[in-house]
N, C-alpha and C positions, 0 to 999 in steps of 0.2 A: 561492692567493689568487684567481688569475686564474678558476679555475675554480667557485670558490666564487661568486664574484660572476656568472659565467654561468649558476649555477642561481639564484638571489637574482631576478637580472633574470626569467629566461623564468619563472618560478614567479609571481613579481609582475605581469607584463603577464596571463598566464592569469586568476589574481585578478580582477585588475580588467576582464577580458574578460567573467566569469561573472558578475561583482556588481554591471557597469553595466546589466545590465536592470533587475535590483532595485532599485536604486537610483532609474533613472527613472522606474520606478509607481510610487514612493516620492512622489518630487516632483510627480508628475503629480498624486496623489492630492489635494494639496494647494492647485494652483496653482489660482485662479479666475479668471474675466475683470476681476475686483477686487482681483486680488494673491493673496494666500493667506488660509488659513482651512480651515474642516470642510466647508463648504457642499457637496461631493463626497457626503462620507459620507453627510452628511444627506442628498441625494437617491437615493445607495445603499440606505441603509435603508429608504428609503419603495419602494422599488418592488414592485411585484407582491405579492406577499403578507408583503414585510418580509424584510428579510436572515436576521434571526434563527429564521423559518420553516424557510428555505433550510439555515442551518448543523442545525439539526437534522435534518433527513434526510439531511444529510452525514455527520453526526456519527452518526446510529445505522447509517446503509448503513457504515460505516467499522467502527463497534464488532462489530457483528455479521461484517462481510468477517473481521474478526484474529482475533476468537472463534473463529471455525466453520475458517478455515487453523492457527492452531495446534491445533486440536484433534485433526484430521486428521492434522495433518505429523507432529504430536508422537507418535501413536501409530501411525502406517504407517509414519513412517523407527527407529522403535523396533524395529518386527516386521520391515522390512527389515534392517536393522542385525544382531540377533538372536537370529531364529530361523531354522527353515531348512523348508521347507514345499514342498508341489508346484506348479510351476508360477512361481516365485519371481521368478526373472530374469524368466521372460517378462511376468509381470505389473508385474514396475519397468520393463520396456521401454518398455511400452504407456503407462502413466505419462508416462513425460517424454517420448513419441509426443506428448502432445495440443502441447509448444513448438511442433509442425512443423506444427500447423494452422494455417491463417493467420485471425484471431479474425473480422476481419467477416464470412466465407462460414457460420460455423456461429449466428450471431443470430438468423437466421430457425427454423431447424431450435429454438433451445433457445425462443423466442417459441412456438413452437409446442408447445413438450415443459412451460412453465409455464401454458400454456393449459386443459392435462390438468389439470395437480395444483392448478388453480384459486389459482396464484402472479402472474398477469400483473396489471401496473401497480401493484405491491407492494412493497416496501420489501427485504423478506423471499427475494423471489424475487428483485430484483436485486444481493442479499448470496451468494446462492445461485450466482448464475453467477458473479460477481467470486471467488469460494471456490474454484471450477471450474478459473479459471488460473493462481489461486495455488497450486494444489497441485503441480503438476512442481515447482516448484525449491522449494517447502518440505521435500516429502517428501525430496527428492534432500538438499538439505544436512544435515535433520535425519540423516539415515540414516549419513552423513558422519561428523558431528557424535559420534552415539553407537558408532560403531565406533574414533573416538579414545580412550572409554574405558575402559579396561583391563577384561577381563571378572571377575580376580580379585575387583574393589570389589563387584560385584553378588554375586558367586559367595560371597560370605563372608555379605551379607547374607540369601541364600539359606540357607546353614549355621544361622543364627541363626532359622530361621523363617519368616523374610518370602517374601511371594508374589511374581510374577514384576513385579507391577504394582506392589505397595511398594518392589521394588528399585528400579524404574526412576525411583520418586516421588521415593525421598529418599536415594538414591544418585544416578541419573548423569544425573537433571532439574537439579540445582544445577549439576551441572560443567559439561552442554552450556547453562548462560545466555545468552553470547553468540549461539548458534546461534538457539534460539528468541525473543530480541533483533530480530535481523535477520530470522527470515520475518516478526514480528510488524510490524518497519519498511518492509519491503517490500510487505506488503498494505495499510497506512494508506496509504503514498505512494499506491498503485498506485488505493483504490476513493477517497482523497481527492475526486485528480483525474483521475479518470474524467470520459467527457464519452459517447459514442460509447452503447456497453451503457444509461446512464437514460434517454439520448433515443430509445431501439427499445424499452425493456420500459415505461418508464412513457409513460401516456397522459395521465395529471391534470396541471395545471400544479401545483395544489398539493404532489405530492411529489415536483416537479422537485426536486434537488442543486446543491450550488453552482456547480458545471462550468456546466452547463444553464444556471443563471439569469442567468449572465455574457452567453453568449451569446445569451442574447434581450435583454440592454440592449444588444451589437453590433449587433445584426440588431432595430434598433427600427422601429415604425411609420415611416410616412412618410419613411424614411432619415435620420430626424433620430437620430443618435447621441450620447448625454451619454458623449463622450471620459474628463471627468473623473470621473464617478460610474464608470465603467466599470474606472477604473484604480485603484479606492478600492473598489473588489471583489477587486480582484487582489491588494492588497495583505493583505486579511481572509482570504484563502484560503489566502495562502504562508507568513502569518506563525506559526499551527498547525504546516508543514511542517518549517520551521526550525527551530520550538521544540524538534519532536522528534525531528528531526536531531540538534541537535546537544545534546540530552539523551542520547543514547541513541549516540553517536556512535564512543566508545571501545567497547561492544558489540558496531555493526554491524561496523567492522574488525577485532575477533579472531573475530566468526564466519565472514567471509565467508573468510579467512586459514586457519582450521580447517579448514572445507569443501572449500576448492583443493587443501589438502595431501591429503585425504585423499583427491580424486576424481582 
């Protein structure tokens, strides 16, 4: 009993250590120098070119960051998983090598590498380098991922026909769900709230992201800062995070639980 109630306690104080930020741009969002009301939102929305500008280049840098990571993860932790080829290891080395770059030294060098393929200040080319380091641990877990699944289930659907690519489709794409769950969770979080990468590749204010446009209501003219439009941003950015948090929530914990076992 005694110790039940020792985890109850520290687990609850955690809780509410995590969920009292939330909670205050919650009310902050709210509070006016009139009491409470929207009057926040309303001047969140009006700034700069309109909130709802802002989510959509969030919203497509996002769609296209998860697109373009599972596409990759799915079919390079496939080929690491199961095939066997020259060069193998050392190319999944080099792979999960790019974790041990530290990310702001190599901005300049890929600014310059989107300058070539006529991508800078592009929507497109900042989905491109978010894709970039999401692939180490997509690839890595997929690869994981597919070597929990038994080779008989493919191996039979080979018997029957199918190609190396159908097997994978509709044999041990459904079982690793979870697995591709969670790279998909981790690249939304990850080009969500980005902040750093759209303020060195985009130059337009117009397809600044939501990250960005937070902080130019912090960092406003004249040091006049609107505290409460600022925290009625914050709240429009996290609440997306959450939703798909915790939609997708039982997924991310048996993929990431797959993964460990297998690495």
């Amino acid at each position: 009993m005694k110790g039940r109630l020792t985890y109850y306690s520290s687990t609850g104080a955690l809780a509410i250590l995590f969920l009292f930020p939330l909670l205050w741009s919650s009310y902050s969002s709210v509070r006016t120098s009139h009491g409470f009301g929207l009057d926040n939102y309303v001047n969140m929305v009006r700034y700069g070119e309109g909130i709802e500008h802002y989510l959509i280049n969030t919203i497509v840098v996002s769609a296209l960051t998860v697109a373009g990571t599972l596409l990759v993860s799915v079919l390079g932790g496939y080929a690491f998983g199961r095939f066997t080829f020259p060069g193998k290891n050392l190319l999944f080395l080099v792979t999960l090598a790019i974790l041990t770059v530290p990310y702001p030294t190599i901005l300049i060098p890929l600014y310059v590498l989107l300058g070539w393929l006529h991508l800078q200040n592009s929507l497109v080319g900042l989905a491109l380098v978010l894709v970039m380091f999401q692939l180490p641990f997509g690839i890595y877990l997929m690869r994981n991922s597919f070597e929990a699944v038994p080779r008989e289930l493919e191996e039979a659907a080979l018997v029957d026909g199918a190609g190396a690519f159908t097997a994978m489709l509709r044999v041990s794409l459904p079982i690793v769900l979870p697995g591709v769950v969670t790279v998909a969770l981790f690249a939304f979080l990850t080009s969500w709230n980005e902040y750093l990468a759209p303020l060195i590749f985009l130059n337009d204010g117009s397809k600044y992201t939501l990250p960005v446009m937070l902080v130019n209501i912090r960092y406003a003219s004249y040091n006049i800062i609107d505290f409460g439009a600022l925290q009625a941003g914050v709240v429009v950015a996290m609440v997306p995070c959450l939703l798909v948090y915790l939609a997708l929530q039982r997924f991310y914990v048996s993929g990431l639980v797959t993964g460990a076992l297998r690495g």
